[in-house]
Steps between C-alpha positions, in 0.01 A plus 500: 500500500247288617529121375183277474468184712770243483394200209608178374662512143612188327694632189538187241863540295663786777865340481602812273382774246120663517382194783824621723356870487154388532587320870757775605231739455234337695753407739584932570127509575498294756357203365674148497574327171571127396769488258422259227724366285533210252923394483729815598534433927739776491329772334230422708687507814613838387144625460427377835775617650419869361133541619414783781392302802430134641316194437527476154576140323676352201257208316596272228335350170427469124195670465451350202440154703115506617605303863810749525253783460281390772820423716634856441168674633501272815836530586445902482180409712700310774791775529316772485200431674269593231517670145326786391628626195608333190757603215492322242855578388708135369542477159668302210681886347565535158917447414712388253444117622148482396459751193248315278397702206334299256740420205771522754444235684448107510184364553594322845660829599179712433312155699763569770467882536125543509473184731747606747383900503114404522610287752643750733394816401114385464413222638722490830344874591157334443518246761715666748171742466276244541666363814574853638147592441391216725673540762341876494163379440559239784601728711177774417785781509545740220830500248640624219699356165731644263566352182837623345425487107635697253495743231572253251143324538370817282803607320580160335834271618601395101828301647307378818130479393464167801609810721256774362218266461585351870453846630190576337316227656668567800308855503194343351540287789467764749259671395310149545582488827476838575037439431570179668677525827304881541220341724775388731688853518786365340656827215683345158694729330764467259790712420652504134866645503702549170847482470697515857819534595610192707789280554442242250447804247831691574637406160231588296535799650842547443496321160396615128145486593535729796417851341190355333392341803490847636351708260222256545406808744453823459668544837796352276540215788426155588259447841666389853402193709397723772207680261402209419479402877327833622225444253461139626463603866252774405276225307562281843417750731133528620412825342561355156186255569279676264777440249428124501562399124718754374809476268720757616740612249873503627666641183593878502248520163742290341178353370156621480192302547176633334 
């Protein structure tokens, strides 16, 4: 199988779950991935330590934190002499810590959850954009950037609507980009997975809710990291330009858009 050329992937959140797949699969390409992460050093050591190949790099920072942002795409710069794709991966995920359905919740806890989620999930993916974007414009080289969204930006999050709404924009955010940063050569995509099966969802899975969660699908299943992670390398790869402001849907038609 022949592998395109070898790129630069900075993959924002990577320490574990869907961002871990995400930079192991670049990685068996060939390419050579900075391992973000925000406050788990180990799981990120852990993703580093299982990527194909050399010269990848672990960077550190709070998305969420506008200086940190711009930190985090220069330290990627710096170790890996360039980056040329983006994903757009770190995010504040729905749990039991920050339900917040109205008549649930107090007031300063529904304050706190849409702050913190719009935050991250939002506005940190904006201006890592910005600043990856500019070092790709600076540079006059082509790249591409993969938001990872979700299917609950069209289906409705009633116990996380900060989370739903979050990654709404963050599509409608792409798809800004995508007519924006088009003149430069630079692809925005955006994948929208439902329901997958990671670590921090192992007891759902296991739990009461499990068997619903699955029949969510008619493949009677939940999705994997690494689907998730194939379709973000296809949207990445160079002859997924002409997809430049797509929503892929990652769901196994557990939902249907019209």
């Amino acid at each position: 199988m022949t592998h395109p050329p070898a790129r630069r992937i900075l993959v924002t959140g990577a320490s574990r779950g869907i961002g871990r797949a995400v930079a192991q699969a670049f990685a068996a390409q060939g390419d050579t991935v900075a391992v973000h992460y925000a406050s788990s050093p180990a799981d990120a050591e852990e993703t580093l330590a299982s990527l194909d190949g050399t010269g990848h790099a672990l960077v550190q920072g709070d998305v969420s934190d506008p200086d940190a942002a711009r930190r985090i795409v220069q330290e990627a710069v710096d170790a890996l002499g360039g980056v040329d794709v983006l994903v757009n991966n770190a995010a504040v995920a729905p749990g039991p810590g920050n339900r917040h359905r109205i008549g649930e919740v107090a007031y300063d806890e529904w304050q706190g959850a849409w702050r913190r989620m719009i935050d991250v999930d939002l506005l940190g993916a904006a201006n890592i954009t910005y600043c990856v974007a500019d070092h790709l414009i600076g540079r006059d080289a082509p790249g591409s950037i993969v938001n990872v969204g979700s299917r609950g930006a069209f289906r409705g999050e009633p116990d996380f609507p900060a989370y739903g709404a979050a990654k709404a924009a963050l599509h409608a955010f792409g798809q800004s980009m995508a007519v924006a940063l088009a003149p430069h050569d630079i692809s925005v995509t955006s994948v929208a997975p439902g329901f997958v099966s990671t670590e921090r969802q192992v007891d759902k899975l296991d739990g009461p809710d499990g068997d619903e969660l699955r029949s969510q699908s008619p493949h009677g299943r939940v999705g994997t990291a690494d689907e998730v992670a194939n379709a973000v390398v296809y949207l990445a790869s160079p002859g997924a330009a002409w997809s430049t402001g797509a929503v892929l849907d990652v769901n196994g038609a557990s939902y249907l858009r019209t």
